[in-house]
N, C-alpha and C positions, 0 to 999 in steps of 0.2 A: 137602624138599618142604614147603610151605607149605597146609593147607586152611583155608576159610574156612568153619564149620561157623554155618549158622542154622536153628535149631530157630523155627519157624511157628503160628499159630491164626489159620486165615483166620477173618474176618469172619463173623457167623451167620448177617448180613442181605447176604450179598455175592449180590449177582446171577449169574445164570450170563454174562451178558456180560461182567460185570465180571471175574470168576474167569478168563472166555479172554484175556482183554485183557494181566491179569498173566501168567498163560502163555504168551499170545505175548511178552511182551515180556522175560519172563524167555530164551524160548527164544532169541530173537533173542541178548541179551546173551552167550548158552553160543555161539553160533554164531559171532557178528562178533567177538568179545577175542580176538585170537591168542595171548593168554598164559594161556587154562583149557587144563587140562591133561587134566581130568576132572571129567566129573560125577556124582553119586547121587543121588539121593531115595529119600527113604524115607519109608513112614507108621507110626506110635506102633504098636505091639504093647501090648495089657494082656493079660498073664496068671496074676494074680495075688500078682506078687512082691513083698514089702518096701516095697521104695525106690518103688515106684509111686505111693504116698501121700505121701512126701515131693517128687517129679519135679516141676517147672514141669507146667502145663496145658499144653501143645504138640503139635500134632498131626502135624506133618513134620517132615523134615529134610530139610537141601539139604546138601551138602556140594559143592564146587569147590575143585580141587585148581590148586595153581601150582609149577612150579618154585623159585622163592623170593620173598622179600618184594616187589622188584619187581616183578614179576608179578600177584602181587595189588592193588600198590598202581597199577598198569596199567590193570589191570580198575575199580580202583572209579574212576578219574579220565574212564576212555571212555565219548562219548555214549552208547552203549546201556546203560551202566550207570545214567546220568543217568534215563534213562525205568522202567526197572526200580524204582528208589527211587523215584520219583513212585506209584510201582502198589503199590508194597510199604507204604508208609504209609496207603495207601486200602483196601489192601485186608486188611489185617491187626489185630484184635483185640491181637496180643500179638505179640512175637518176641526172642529172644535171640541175639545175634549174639559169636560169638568168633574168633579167628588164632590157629591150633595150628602151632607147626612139628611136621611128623609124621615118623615114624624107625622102627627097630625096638627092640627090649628093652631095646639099649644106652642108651636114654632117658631108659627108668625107674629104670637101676642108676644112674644118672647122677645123678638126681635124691635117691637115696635115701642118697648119699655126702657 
């Protein structure tokens, strides 16, 4: 499995129009790509720990899962993703974008050999 993890800081001065516009357009994108597999969002948790002083500013996270590299390289080539990245650079302060292949534990031993 392939996710596409973007950690987000919308805009301060984003309009509430504006904010649905990217949300529609993002929704549309999860909906018409027949290669997302899945999706999460999530919003920042602070509770105190450590690493939270060092963490990027970011206040979501998207995660969209694919089958494999194809899949995601599917999604970012199809119109709706075209309109999405239009929204996503107007509408965003910040964002960090990365492609994890994801697995289980076997991953990490992998990595540490």
């Amino acid at each position: 499995m392939v996710t596409h993890l973007v950690l987000i800081k919308p805009r301060a001065d984003l309009s509430a129009a504006d904010r649905q516009g990217f949300t529609d357009a993002f929704d549309r994108a999860m909906r018409d790509i027949p290669t997302v597999r899945g999706v999460r969002i999530g919003r920042r948790v602070m509770h105190g720990a450590g690493y939270e002083q060092v963490a990027p500013d970011m206040d979501y996270v998207a995660m969209i899962d694919f089958d494999d590299l194809a899949g995601l390289q599917t999604y970012l080539r199809h119109p709706a993703h075209d309109e999405l990245g239009a929204r996503f650079g107007q509408s965003l302060s910040a964002a960090l974008v990365y492609d994890v292949e994801v697995g289980g534990i076997e991953m990490l031993r992998g990595a540490l050999v």
